[in-house]
N, CA, C and O atoms as a GROMACS GRO file, in nm:
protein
  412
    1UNK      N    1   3.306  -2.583   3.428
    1UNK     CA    2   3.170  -2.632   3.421
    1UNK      C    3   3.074  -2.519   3.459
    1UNK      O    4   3.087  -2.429   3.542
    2UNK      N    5   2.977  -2.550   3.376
    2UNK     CA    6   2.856  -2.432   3.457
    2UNK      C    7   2.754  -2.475   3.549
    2UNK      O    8   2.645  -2.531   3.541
    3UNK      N    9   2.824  -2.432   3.633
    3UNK     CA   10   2.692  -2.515   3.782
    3UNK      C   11   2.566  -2.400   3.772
    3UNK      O   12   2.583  -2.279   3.761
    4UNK      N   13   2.422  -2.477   3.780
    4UNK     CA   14   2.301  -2.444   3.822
    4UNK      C   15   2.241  -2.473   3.916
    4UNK      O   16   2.271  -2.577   3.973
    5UNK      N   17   2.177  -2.423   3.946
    5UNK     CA   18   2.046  -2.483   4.012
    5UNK      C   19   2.111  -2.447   4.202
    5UNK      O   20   2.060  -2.528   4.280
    6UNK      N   21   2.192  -2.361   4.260
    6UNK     CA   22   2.307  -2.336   4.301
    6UNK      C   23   2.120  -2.273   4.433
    6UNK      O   24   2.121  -2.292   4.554
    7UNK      N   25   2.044  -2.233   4.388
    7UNK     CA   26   1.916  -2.190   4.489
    7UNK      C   27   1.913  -2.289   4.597
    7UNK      O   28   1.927  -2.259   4.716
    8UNK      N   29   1.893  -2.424   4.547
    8UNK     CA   30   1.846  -2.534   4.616
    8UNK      C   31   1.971  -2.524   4.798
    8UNK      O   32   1.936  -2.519   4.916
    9UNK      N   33   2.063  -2.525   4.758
    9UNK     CA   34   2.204  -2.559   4.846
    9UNK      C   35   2.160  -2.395   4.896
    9UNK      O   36   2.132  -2.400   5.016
   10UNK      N   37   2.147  -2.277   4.852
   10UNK     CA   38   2.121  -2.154   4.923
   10UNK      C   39   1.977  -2.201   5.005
   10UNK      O   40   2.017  -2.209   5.122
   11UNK      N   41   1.858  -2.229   5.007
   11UNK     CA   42   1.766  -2.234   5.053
   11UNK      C   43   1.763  -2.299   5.153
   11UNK      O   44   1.671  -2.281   5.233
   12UNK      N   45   1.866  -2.396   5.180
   12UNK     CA   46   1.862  -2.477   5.291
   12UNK      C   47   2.019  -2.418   5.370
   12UNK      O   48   2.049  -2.471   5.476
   13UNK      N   49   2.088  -2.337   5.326
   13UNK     CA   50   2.160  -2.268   5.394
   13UNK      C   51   2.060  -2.182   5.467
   13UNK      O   52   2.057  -2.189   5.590
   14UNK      N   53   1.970  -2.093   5.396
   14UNK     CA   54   1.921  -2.009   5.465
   14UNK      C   55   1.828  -2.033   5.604
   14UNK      O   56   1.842  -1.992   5.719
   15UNK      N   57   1.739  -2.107   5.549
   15UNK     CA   58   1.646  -2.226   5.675
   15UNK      C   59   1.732  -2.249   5.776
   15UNK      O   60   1.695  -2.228   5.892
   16UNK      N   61   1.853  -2.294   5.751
   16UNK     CA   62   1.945  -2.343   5.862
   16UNK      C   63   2.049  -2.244   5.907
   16UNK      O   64   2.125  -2.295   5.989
   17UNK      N   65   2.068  -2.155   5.886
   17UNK     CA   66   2.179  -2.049   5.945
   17UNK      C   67   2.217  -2.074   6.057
   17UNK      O   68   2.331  -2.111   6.084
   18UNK      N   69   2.140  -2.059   6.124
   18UNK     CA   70   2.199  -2.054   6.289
   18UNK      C   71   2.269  -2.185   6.318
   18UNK      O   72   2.321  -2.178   6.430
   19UNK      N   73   2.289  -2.293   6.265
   19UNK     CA   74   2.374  -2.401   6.338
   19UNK      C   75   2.491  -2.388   6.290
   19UNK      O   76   2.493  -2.350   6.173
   20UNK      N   77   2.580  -2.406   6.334
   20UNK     CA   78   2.750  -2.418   6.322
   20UNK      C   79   2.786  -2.458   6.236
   20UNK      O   80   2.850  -2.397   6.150
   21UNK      N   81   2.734  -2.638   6.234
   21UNK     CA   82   2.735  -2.717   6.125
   21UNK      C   83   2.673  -2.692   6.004
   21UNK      O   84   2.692  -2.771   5.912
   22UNK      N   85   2.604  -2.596   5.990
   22UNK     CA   86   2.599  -2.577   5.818
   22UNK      C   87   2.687  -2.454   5.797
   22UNK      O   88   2.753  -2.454   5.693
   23UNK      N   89   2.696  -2.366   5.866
   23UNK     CA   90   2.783  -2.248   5.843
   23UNK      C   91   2.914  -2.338   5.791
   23UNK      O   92   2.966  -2.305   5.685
   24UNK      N   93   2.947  -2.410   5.838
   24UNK     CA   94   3.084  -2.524   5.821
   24UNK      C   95   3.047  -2.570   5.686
   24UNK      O   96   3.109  -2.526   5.589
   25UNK      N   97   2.946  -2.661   5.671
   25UNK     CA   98   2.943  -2.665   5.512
   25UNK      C   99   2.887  -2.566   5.433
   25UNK      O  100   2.850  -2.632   5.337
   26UNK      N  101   2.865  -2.484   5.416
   26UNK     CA  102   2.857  -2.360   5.347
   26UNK      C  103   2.980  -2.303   5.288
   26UNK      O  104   2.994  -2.272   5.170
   27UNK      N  105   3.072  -2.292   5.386
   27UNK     CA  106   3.207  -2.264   5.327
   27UNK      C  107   3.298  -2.379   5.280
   27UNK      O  108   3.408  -2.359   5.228
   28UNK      N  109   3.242  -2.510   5.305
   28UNK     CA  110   3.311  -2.633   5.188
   28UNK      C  111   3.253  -2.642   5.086
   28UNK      O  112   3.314  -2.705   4.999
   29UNK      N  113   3.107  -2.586   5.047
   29UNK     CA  114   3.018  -2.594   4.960
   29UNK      C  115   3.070  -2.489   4.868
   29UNK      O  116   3.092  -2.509   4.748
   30UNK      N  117   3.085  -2.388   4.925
   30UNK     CA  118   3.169  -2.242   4.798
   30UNK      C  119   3.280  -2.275   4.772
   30UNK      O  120   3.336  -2.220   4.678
   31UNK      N  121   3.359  -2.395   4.862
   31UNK     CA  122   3.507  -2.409   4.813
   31UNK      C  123   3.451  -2.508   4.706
   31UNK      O  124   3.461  -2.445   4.601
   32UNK      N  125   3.397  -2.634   4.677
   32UNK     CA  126   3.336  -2.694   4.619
   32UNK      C  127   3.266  -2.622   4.463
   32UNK      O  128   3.288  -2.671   4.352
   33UNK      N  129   3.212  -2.545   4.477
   33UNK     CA  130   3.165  -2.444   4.386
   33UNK      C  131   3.248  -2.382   4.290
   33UNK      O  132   3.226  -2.351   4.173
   34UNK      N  133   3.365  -2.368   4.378
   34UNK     CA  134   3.466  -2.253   4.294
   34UNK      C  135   3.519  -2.353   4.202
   34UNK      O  136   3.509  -2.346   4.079
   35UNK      N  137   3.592  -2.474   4.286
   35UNK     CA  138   3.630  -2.576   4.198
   35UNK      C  139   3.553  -2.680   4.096
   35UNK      O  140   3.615  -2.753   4.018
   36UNK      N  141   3.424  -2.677   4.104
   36UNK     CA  142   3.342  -2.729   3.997
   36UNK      C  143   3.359  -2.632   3.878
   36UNK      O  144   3.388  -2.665   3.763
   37UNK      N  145   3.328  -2.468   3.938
   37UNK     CA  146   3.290  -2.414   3.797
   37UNK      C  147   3.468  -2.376   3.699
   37UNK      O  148   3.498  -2.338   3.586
   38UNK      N  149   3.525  -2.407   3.796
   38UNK     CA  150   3.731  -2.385   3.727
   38UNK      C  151   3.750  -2.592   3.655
   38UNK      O  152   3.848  -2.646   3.604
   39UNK      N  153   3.628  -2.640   3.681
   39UNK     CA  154   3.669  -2.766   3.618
   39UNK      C  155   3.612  -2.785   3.481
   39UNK      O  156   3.514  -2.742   3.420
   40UNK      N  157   3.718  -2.875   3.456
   40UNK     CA  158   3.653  -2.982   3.300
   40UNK      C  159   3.581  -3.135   3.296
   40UNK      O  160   3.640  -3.220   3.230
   41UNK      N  161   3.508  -3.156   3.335
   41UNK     CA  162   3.457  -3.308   3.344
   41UNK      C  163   3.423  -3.317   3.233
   41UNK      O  164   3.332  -3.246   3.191
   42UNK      N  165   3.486  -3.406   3.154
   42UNK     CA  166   3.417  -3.444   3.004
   42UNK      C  167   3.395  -3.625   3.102
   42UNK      O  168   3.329  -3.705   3.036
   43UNK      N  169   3.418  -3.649   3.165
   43UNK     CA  170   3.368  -3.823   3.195
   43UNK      C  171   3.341  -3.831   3.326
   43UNK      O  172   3.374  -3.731   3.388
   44UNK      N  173   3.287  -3.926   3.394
   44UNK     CA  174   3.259  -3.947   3.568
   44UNK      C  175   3.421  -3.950   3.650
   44UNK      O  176   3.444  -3.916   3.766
   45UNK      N  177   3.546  -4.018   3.516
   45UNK     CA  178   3.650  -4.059   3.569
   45UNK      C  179   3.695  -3.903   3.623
   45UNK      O  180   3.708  -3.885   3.744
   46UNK      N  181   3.709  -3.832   3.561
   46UNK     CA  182   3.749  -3.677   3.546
   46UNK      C  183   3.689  -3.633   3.684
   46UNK      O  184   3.761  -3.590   3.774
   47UNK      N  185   3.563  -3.644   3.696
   47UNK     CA  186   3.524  -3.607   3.844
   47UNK      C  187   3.576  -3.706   3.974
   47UNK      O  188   3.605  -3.642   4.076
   48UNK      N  189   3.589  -3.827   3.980
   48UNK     CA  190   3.685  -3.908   4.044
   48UNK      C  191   3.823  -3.884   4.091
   48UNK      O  192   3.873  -3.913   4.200
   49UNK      N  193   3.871  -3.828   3.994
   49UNK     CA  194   4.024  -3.752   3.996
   49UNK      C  195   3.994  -3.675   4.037
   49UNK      O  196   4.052  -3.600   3.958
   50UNK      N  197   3.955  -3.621   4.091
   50UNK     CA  198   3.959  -3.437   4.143
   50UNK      C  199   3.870  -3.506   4.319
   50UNK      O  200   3.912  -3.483   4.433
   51UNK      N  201   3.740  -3.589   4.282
   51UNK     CA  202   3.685  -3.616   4.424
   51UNK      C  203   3.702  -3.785   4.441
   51UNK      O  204   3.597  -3.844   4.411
   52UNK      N  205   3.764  -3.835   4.464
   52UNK     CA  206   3.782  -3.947   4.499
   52UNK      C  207   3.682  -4.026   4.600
   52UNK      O  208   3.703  -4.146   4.614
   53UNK      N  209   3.575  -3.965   4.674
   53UNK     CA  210   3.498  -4.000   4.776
   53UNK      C  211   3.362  -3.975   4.697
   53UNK      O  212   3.260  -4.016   4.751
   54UNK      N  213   3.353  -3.914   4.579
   54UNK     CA  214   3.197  -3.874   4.507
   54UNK      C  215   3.165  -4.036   4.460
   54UNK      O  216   3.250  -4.121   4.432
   55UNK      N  217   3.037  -4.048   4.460
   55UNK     CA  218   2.963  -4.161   4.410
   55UNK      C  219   2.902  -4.139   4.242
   55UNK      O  220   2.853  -4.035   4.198
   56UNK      N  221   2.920  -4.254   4.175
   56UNK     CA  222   2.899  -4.197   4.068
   56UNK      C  223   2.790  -4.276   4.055
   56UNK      O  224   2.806  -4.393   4.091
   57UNK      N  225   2.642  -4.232   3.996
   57UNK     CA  226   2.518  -4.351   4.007
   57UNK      C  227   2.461  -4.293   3.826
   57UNK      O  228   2.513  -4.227   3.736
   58UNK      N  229   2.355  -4.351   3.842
   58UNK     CA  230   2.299  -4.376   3.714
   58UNK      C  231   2.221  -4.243   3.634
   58UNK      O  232   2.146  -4.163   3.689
   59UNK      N  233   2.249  -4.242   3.535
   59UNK     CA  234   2.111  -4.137   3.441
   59UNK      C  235   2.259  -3.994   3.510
   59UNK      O  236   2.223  -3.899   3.580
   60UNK      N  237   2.382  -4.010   3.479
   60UNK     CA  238   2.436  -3.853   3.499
   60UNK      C  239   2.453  -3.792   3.653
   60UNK      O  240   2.517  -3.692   3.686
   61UNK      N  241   2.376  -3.883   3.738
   61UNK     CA  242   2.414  -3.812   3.880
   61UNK      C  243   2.514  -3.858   3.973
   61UNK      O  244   2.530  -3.978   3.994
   62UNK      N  245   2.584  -3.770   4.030
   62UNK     CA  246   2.710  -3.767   4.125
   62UNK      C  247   2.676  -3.680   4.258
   62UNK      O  248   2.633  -3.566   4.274
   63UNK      N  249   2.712  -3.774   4.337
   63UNK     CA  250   2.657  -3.748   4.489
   63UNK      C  251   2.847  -3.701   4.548
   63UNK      O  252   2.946  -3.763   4.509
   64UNK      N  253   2.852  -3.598   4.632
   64UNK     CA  254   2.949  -3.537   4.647
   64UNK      C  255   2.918  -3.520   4.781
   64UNK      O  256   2.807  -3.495   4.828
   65UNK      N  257   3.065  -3.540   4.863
   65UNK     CA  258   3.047  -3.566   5.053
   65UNK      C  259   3.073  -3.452   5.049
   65UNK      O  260   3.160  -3.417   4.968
   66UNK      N  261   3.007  -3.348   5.136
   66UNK     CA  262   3.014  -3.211   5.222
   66UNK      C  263   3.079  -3.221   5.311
   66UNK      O  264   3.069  -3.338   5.348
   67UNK      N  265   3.173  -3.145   5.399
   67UNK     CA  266   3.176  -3.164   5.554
   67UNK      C  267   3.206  -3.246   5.623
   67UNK      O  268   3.177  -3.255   5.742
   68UNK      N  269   3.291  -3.344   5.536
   68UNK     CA  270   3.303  -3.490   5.654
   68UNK      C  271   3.195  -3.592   5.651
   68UNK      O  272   3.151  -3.671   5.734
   69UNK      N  273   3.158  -3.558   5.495
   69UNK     CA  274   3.014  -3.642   5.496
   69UNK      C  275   2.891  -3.630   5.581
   69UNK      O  276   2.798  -3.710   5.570
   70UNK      N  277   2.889  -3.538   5.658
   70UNK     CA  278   2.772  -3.510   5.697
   70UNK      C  279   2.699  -3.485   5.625
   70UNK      O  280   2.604  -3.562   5.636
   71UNK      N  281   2.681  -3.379   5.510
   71UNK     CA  282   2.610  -3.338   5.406
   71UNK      C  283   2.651  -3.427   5.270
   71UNK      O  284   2.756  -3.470   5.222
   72UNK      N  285   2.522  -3.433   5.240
   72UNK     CA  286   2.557  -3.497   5.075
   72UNK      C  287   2.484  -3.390   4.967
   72UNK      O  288   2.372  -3.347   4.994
   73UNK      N  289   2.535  -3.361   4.876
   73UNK     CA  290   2.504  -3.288   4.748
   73UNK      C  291   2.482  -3.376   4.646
   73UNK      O  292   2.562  -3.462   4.612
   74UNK      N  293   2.349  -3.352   4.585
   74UNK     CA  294   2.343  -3.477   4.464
   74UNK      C  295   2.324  -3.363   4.327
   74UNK      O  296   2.251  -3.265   4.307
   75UNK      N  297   2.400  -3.412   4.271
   75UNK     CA  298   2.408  -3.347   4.078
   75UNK      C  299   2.384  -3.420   3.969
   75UNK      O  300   2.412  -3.540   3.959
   76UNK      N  301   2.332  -3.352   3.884
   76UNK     CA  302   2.350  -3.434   3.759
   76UNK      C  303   2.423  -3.405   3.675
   76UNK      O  304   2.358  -3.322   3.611
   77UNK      N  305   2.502  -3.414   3.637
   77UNK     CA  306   2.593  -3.368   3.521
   77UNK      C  307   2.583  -3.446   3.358
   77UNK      O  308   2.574  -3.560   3.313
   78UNK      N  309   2.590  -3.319   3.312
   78UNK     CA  310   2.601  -3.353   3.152
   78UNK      C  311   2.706  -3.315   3.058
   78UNK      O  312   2.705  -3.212   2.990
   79UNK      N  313   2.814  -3.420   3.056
   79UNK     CA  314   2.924  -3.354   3.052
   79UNK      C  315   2.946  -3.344   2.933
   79UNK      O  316   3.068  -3.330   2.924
   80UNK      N  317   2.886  -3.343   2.797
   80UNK     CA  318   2.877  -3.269   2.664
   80UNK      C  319   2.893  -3.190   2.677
   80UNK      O  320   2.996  -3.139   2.632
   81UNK      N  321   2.779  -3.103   2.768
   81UNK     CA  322   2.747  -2.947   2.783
   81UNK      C  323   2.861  -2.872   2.894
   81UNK      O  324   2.887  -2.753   2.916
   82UNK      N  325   2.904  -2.978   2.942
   82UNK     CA  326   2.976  -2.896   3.063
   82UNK      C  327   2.857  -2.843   3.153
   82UNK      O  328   2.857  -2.724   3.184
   83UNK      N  329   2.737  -2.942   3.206
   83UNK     CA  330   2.651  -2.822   3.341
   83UNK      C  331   2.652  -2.936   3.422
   83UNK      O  332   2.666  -3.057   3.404
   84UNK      N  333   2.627  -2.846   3.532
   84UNK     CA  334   2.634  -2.971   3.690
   84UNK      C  335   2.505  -2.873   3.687
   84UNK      O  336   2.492  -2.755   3.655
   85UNK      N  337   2.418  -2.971   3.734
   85UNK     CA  338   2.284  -2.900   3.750
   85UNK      C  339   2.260  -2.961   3.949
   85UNK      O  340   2.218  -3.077   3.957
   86UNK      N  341   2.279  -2.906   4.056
   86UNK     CA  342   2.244  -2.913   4.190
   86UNK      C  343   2.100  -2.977   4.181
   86UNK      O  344   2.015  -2.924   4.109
   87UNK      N  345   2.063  -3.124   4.274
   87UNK     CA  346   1.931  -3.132   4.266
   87UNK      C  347   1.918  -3.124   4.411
   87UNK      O  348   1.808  -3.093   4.457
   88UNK      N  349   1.984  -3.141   4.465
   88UNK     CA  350   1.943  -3.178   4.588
   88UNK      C  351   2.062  -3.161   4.725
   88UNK      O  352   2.166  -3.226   4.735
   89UNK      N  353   2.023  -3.079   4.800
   89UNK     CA  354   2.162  -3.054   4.908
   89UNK      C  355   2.116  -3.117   5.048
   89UNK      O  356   1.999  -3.088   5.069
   90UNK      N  357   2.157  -3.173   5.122
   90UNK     CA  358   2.090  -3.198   5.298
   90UNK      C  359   2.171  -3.250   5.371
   90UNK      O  360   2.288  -3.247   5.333
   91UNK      N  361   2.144  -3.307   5.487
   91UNK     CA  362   2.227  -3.399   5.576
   91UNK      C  363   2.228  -3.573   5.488
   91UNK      O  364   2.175  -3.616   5.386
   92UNK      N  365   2.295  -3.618   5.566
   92UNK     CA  366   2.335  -3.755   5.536
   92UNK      C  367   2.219  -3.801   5.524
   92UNK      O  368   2.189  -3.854   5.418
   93UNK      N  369   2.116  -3.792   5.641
   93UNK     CA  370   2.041  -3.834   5.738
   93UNK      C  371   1.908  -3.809   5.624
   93UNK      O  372   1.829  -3.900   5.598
   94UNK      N  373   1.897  -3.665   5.561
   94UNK     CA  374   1.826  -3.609   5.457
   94UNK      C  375   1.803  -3.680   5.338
   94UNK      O  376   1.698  -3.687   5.275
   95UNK      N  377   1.943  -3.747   5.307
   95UNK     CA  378   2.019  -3.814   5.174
   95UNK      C  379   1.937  -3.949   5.190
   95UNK      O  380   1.854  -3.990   5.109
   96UNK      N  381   1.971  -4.004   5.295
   96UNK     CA  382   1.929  -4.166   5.341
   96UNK      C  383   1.753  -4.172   5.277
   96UNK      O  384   1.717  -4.269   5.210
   97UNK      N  385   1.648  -4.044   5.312
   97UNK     CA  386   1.559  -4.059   5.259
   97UNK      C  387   1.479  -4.025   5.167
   97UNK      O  388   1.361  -3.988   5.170
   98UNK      N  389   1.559  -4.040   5.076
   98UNK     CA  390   1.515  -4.009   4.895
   98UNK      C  391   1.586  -4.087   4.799
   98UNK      O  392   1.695  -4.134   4.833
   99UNK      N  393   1.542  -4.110   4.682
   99UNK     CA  394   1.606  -4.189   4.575
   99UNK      C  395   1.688  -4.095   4.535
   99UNK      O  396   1.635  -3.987   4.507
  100UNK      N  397   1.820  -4.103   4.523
  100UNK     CA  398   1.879  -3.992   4.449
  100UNK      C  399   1.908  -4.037   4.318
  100UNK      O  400   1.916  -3.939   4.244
  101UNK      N  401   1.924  -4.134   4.265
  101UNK     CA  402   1.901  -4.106   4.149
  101UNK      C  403   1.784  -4.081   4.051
  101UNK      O  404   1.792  -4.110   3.931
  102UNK      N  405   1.668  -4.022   4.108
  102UNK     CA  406   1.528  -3.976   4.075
  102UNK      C  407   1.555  -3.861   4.120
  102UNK      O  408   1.553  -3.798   4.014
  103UNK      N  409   1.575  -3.800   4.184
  103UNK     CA  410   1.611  -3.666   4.248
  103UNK      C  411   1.607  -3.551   4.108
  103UNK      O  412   1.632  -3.432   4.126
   0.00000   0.00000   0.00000
């Protein structure tokens, strides 16, 4: 797959450096990364099989647990094209206050 939009998840790494807990998801986020862009999702099921804990919601987006679920990552994927486009990276807590499927 070709992941984009890959700034958003850096920008809030960067803001946040100094805590532990994102340094921690940072490196589940690149393990995450490596294995999105070595994948094939042609369907939501395809991403299910591989993440069994991702949420699959409406209009193409898939919300993916970081860290023990502390962090949530929301995507949209278009799996014609093969792109995961990143909309949105934060805490749980971050997640709780936004529509993600408007995101």
């Amino acid at each position: 797959m070709n992941v984009v939009g890959r700034q958003i998840a850096e920008q809030y790494f960067g803001k946040h450096k100094d805590r532990a807990d994102v340094r921690a998801a940072r490196r589940q986020f690149d393990a995450w990364l490596a294995e999105a862009r070595e994948s094939i999702w042609r369907t939501p099921i395809d991403v299910k099989r591989k993440y069994s804990t991702a949420s699959i919601l409406k209009s193409g987006r898939v919300v993916f647990n970081i860290s023990g679920n502390r962090y949530r990552l929301i995507t949209a994927i278009n799996y014609r094209a093969w792109i995961v486009e990143i909309r949105f990276f934060g805490t749980h807590g971050e997640y709780d206050k936004i529509e993600a499927e408007t995101v």
